[in-house]
GUVEX-276476 format. One record per residue (C-alpha): x, y, z; residue in one letter. Coordinates in nm, 4 decimals. Layout:
<site <X; Y; Z>; A>,
...
//
This chain:
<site <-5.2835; 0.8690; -1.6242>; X>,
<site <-5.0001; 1.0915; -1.7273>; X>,
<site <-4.7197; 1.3095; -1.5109>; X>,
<site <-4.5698; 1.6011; -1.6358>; X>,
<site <-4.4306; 1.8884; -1.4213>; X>,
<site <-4.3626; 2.2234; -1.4816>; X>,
<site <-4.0595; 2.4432; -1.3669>; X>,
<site <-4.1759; 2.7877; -1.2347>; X>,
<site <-3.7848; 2.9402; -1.1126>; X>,
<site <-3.5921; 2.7217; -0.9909>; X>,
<site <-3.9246; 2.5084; -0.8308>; X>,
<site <-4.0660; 2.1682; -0.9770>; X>,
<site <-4.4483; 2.1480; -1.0141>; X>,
<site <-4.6227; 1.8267; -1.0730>; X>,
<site <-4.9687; 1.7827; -1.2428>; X>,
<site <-5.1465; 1.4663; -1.3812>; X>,
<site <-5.3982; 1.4592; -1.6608>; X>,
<site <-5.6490; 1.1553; -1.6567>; X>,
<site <-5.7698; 1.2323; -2.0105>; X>,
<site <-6.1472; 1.0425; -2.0395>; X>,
<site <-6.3810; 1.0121; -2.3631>; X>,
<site <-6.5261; 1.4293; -2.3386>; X>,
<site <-6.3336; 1.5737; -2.0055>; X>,
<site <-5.9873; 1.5223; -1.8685>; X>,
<site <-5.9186; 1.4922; -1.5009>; X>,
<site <-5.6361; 1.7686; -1.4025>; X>,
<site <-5.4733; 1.7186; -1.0575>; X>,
<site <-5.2241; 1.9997; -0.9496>; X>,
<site <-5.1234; 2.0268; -0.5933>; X>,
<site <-4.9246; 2.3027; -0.6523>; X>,
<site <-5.2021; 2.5079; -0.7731>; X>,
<site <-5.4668; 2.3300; -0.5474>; X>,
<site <-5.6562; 2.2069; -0.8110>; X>,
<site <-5.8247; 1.8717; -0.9054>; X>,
<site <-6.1308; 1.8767; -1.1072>; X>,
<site <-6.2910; 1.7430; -1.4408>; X>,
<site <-6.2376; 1.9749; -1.7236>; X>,
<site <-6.3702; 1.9694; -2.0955>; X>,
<site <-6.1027; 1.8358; -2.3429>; X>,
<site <-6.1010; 2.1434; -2.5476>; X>,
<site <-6.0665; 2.3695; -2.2304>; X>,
<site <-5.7424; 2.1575; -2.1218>; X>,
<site <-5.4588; 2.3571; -2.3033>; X>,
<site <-5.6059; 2.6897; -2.2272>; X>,
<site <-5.5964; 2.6084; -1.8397>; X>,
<site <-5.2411; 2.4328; -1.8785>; X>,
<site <-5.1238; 2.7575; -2.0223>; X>,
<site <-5.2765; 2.9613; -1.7122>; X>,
<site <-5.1387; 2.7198; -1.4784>; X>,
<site <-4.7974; 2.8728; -1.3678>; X>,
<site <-5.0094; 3.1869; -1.2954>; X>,
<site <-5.2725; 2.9919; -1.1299>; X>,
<site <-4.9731; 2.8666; -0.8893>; X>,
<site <-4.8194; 3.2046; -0.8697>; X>,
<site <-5.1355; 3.3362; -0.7613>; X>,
<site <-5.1560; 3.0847; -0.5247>; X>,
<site <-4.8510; 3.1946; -0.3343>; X>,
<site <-4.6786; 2.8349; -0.3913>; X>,
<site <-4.3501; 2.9827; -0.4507>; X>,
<site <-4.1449; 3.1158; -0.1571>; X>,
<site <-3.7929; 3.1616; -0.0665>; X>,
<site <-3.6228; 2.8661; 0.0382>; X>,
<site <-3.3026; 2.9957; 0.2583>; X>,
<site <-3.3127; 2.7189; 0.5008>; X>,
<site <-3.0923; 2.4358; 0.5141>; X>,
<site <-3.2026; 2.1100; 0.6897>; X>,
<site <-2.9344; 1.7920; 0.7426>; X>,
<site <-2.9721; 1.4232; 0.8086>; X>,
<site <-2.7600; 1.1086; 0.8290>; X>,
<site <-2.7993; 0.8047; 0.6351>; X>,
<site <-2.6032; 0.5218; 0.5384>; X>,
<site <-2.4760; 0.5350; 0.1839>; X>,
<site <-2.7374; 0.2513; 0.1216>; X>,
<site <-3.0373; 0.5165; 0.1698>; X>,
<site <-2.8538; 0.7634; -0.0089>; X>,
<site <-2.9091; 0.5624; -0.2961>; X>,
<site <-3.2179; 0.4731; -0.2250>; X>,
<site <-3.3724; 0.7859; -0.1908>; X>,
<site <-3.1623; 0.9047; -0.4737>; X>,
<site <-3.3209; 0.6345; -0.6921>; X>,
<site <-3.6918; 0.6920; -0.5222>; X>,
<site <-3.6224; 1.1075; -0.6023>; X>,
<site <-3.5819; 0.9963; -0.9872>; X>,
<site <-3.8430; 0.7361; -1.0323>; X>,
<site <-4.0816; 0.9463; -0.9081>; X>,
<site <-3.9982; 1.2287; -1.1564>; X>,
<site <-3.7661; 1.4514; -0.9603>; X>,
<site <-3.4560; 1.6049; -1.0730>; X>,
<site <-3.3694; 1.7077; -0.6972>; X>,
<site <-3.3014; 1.5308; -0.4110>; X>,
<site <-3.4023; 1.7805; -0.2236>; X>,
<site <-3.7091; 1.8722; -0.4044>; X>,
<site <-3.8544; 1.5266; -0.3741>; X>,
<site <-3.7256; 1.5256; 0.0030>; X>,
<site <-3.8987; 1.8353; 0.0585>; X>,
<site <-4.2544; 1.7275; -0.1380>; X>,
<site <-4.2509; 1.3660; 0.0606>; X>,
<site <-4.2109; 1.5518; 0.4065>; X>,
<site <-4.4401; 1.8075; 0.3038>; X>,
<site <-4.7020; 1.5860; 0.1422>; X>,
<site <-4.7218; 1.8044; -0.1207>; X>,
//
């Protein structure tokens, strides 16, 4: 299995590619796909996918601002889970857990 992301503005979108012998499996939330695809077909979908997601109305303005407490412990925690898991954001990963997106 293999994570990658894509960056569509200033948004982080996750896929994962389960590559098999003849068809790959292609997972993207984002774009509300996750289905079996020939090999060959893989890059030509990849290189549809931010319009796929577009299309999908994923993206939309994010103007709210929600606060919590935590102890500086769980800062770090979550800091470390936000970057293990592939995220560049704090809030991005935040927002994707609570979201279960």
């Amino acid at each position: 299995m293999q994570k990658h992301y894509i960056i569509i503005g200033n948004n982080r979108h996750g896929y994962t590619l389960q590559p098999a012998r003849k068809v790959t499996t292609l997972i993207c939330r984002s774009a509300n796909i996750e289905a079996r695809f020939p090999n060959d077909e893989i890059p030509r979908i990849l290189a549809e996918l931010p319009n796929i997601i577009l299309e999908r109305g994923v993206l939309s303005v994010q103007d709210q601002v929600l606060r919590f407490r935590v102890s500086e412990e769980e800062k770090i925690q979550i800091e470390h889970n936000a970057v293990e898991n592939g995220y560049e954001s704090v809030s991005a990963y935040l927002r994707d857990l609570a979201l279960r997106k």
